[in-house]
NUKE-593974 format. One line per 8 residues: number of its first residue (from 0); their letters; for each residue x, y, z of C-alpha. Coordinates in Angstrom, 2 decimals, decimal comma. Layout:
N
NUM	a	X/Y/Z  ... $
This chain:
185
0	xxxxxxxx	0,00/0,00/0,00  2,78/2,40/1,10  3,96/1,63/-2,89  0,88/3,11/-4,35  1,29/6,85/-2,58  4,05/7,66/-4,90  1,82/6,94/-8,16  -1,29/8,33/-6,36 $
8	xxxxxxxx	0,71/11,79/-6,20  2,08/11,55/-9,62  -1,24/11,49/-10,79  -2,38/14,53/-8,48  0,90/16,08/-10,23  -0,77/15,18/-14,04  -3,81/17,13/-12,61  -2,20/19,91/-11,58 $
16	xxxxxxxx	-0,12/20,18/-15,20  -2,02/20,82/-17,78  -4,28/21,72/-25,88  -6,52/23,99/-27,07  -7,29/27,26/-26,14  -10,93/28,25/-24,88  -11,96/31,78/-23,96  -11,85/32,71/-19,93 $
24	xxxxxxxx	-14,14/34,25/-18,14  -15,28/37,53/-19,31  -15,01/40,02/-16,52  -12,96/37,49/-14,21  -12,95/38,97/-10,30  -10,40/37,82/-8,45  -12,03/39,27/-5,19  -15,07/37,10/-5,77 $
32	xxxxxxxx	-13,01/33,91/-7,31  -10,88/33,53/-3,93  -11,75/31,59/-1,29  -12,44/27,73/-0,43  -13,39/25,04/-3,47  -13,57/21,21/-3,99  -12,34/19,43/-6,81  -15,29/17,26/-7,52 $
40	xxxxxxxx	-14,41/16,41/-11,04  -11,43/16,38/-13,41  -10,38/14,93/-16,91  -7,21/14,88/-18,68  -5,26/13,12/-20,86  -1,99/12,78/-18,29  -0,74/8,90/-18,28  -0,87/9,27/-14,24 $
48	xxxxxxxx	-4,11/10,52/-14,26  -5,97/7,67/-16,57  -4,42/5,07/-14,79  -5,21/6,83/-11,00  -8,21/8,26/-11,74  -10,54/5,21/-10,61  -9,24/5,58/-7,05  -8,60/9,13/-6,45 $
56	xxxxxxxx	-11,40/11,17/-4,22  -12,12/14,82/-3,65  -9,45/17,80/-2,82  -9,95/20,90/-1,04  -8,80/23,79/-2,93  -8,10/27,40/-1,24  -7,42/30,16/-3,30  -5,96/33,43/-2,41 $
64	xxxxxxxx	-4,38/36,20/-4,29  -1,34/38,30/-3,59  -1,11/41,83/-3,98  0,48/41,81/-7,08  -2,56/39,78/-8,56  -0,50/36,28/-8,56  -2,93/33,33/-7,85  -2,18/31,11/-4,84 $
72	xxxxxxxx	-3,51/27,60/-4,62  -3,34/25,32/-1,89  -4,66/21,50/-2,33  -5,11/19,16/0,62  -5,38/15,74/-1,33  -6,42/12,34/0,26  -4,16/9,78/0,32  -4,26/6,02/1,40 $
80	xxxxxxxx	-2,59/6,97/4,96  -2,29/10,69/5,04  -3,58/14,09/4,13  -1,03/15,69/1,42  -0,65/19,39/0,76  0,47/20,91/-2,33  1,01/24,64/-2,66  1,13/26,28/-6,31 $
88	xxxxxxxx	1,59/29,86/-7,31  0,74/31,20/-10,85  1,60/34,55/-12,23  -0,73/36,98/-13,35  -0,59/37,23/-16,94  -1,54/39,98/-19,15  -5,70/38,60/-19,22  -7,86/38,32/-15,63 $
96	xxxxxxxx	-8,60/35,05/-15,41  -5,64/33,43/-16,98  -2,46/32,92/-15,03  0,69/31,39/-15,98  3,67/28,78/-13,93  7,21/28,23/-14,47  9,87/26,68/-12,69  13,02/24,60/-14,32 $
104	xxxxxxxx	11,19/20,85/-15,24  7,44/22,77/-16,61  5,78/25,56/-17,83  2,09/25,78/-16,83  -1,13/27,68/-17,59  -4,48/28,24/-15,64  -7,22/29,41/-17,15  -10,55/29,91/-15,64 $
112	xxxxxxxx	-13,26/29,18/-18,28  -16,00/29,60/-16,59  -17,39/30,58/-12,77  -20,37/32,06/-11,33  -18,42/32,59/-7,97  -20,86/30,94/-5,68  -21,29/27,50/-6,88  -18,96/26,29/-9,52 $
120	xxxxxxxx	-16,02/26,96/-11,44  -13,99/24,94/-14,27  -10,75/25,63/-14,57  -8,37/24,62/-17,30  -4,77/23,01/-17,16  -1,88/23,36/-19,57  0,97/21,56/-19,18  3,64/21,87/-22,43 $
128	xxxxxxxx	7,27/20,00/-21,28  7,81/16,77/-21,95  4,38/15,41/-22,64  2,09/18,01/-22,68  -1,43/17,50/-20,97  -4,72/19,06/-20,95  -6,58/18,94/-17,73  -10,34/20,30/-17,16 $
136	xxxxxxxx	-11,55/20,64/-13,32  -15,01/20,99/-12,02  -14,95/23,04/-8,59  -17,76/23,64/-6,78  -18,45/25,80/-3,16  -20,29/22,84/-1,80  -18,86/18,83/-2,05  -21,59/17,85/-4,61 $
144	xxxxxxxx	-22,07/19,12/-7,94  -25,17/18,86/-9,56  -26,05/17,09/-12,76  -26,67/20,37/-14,62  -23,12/21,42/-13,21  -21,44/18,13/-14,90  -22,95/18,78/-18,27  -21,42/21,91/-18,22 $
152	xxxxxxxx	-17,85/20,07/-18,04  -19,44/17,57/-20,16  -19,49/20,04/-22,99  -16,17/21,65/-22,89  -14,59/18,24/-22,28  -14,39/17,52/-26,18  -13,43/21,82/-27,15  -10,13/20,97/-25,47 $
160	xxxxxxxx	-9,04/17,68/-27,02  -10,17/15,27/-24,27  -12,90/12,55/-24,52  -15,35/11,65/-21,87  -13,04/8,38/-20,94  -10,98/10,36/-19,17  -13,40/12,25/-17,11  -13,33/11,41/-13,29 $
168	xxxxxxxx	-16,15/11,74/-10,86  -14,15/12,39/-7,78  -16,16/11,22/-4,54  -16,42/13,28/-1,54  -13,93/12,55/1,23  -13,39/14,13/4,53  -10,58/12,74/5,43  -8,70/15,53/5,02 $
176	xxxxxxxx	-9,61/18,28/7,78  -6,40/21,51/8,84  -3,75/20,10/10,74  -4,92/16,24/10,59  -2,01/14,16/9,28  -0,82/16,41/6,88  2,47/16,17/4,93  3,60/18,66/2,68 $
184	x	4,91/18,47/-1,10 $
């Protein structure tokens, strides 16, 4: 079991890499965006993430901004034993709504297609190193999203070069409360 933790974050790690290009949201607001989401459903065409995706549950997602307008994410992801944290930061690029990550190994891209603030967002991943992935993630305020909510990411899953196959419906866990077994990546 302790064997499978390693593959289990490799395939968070496809998720959070990211194609096509779809429009963001028009008249993105930060202020409004920021704030506490769950991960309730993802698709992408990472190796990791097809051969994970079966098994993987439900992350809590807090979002923050810095002054300069940079995005902050934090994930607490379930794993077989433990609670893992991840910690991103994406630049603000020259359109609200559409940020941008580098370090050495990847360049990376969020873009936030689509969000009515209070509910649901989907966000989109680009990844372009090595093999370059798409990923598409439901969010929504609440743990469930509603039918109506997974058509929505139904629809763009094909716009971006992905096929419903690879779509994962990601099943609630709260396993993963502040300061309960948490390691950090």
């Amino acid at each position: 079991m302790v064997a499978l933790l390693p593959s289990l974050a490799l395939a968070l790690l496809c998720l959070l890499r990211a194609g096509a290009e779809v429009p963001v949201q028009p008249g993105f607001d930060a202020e409004k965006f920021a704030g506490t989401w769950h991960v309730t459903a993802a698709a992408s065409n990472c190796s990791m993430f097809l051969k994970m995706k079966d098994g993987m549950k439900s992350t809590i997602t807090t979002i923050s901004f810095t002054p300069e307008g940079d995005l902050a994410m934090k994930l607490v992801w379930p794993m077989l034993d433990k609670c893992q944290k991840f910690e991103l930061l994406f630049q603000r690029s020259g359109q609200a709504g559409h940020y941008v990550g580098t370090s050495a190994q990847e360049k990376r891209e969020l873009r936030v297609l689509e969000t009515d603030y209070g509910r649901y967002a989907i966000l989109q991943q680009l990844h372009r190193q090595q093999e370059p992935t798409t990923a598409l993630q439901l969010l929504t305020r609440e743990w469930d999203a509603s039918p109506q909510l997974l058509q929505k990411l139904k629809e763009l899953i094909p716009t971006v070069g992905l096929t419903e196959d690879m779509l994962a419906l990601l099943p609630k866990s709260g396993e993963c409360r502040e300061g309960a077994g948490w390691h950090t990546q």
